[in-house]
N, C-alpha and C positions, 0 to 999 in steps of 0.2 A: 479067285484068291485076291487077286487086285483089287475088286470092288470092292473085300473085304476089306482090306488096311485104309483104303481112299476112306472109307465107312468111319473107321475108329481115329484116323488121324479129325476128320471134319466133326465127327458126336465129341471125344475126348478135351478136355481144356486142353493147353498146350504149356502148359508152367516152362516145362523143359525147353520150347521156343522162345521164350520171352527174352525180351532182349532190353534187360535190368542193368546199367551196370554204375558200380560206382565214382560218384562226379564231384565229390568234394571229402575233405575230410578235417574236423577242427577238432586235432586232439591234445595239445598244450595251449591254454589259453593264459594270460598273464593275470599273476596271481594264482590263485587257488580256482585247481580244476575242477573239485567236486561238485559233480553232477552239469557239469557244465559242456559237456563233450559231445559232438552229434556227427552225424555224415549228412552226405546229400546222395540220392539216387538219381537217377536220370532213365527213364524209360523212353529208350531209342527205337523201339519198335515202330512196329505200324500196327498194331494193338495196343489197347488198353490190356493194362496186369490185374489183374486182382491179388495184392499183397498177402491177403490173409494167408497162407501156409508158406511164405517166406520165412527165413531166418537172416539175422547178421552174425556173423560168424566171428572174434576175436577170442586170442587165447588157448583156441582149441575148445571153445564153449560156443552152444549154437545159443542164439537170445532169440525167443519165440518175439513178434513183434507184433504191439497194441496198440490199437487206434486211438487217437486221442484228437484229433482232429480233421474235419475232412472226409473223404472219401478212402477205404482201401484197396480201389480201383483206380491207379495211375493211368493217365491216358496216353494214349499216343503222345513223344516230344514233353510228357509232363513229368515232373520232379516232386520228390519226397522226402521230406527230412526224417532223420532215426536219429533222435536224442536220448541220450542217457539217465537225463531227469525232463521230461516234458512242462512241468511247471516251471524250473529254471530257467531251462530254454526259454520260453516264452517271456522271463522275467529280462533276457538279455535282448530279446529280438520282440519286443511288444506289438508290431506291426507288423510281423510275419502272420501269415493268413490261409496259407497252403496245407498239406496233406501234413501230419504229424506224428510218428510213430512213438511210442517208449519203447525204448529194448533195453534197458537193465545193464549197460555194460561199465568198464572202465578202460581207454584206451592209454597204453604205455606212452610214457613221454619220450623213452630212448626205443622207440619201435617197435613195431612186428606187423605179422599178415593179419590184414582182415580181409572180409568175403560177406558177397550176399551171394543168398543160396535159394533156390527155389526146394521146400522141403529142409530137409535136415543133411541129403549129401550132393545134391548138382548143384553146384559152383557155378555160378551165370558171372560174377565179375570177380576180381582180387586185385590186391595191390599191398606190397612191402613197402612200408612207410618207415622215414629214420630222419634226425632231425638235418641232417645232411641236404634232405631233400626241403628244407625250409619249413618254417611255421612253429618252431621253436619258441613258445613262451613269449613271441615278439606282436601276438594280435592277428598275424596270417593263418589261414589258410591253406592244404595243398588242393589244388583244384586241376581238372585234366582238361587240357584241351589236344583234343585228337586222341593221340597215343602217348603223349606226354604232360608229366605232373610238373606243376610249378608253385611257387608260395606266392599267396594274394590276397588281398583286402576280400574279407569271408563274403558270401554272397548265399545266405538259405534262400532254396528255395527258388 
């Protein structure tokens, strides 16, 4: 029976191992947000992910996510951005170069949870965002270092 599961954990992907988690989040920008909102991922494992059956999760809406640039295989220590209009994005960040998702979403100016998910229900990272926690329509960023969020000069990618 052991050799069994040793068998299916080493043949099976391991989505539910990955260790995705969310590392930036630019959701009121100054001026007019639309389409202009994105996150950053951060694949902390010691694997590469293969993105494609992820979601981002806001609202209570999962947002399937589509490659637009890049690889959908983050690697080890590598990052991903998930922007909400992927042309925009690009139109603000011209020399961003890296992995580039569209997910379709709108994120609140006065808060809430978002999540990236492997699939449509494991939750691999989350975080309650509120303008409290900085990035308020002032050009910041909330970005994580360690186990804590702080507002900062936006850094994709």
């Amino acid at each position: 029976m052991r050799t069994f599961i040793i068998s299916i954990c080493v043949l099976l992907p391991c989505t539910a191992c990955a260790q995705v988690e969310l590392d930036e989040v630019m959701y009121d920008l100054p001026g007019s947000d639309d389409g202009r909102e994105w996150i950053e991922i951060h694949n902390v494992g010691t694997d590469a992910v293969d993105m494609t059956d992820f979601r981002f999760s806001e609202s209570g809406e999962n947002h399937k996510l589509v490659l637009k640039q890049g690889s959908a295989t983050v690697p080890s220590d590598g990052y991903a951005v998930i922007a909400n209009d992927s042309v925009k994005f690009l139109l603000d960040w011209p020399a961003f170069s890296g992995t580039l998702f569209d997910g379709s979403f709108s994120l609140s100016n006065t808060g809430e949870t978002i999540s990236i998910k492997a699939g449509t229900t494991s939750v691999l990272s989350e975080i309650t965002y509120d303008p409290g926690l900085g990035g308020g329509g002032d050009g910041l960023s909330l970005q994580k270092n360690a186990t804590v969020w702080y507002a900062g000069t936006p850094t994709p990618g």
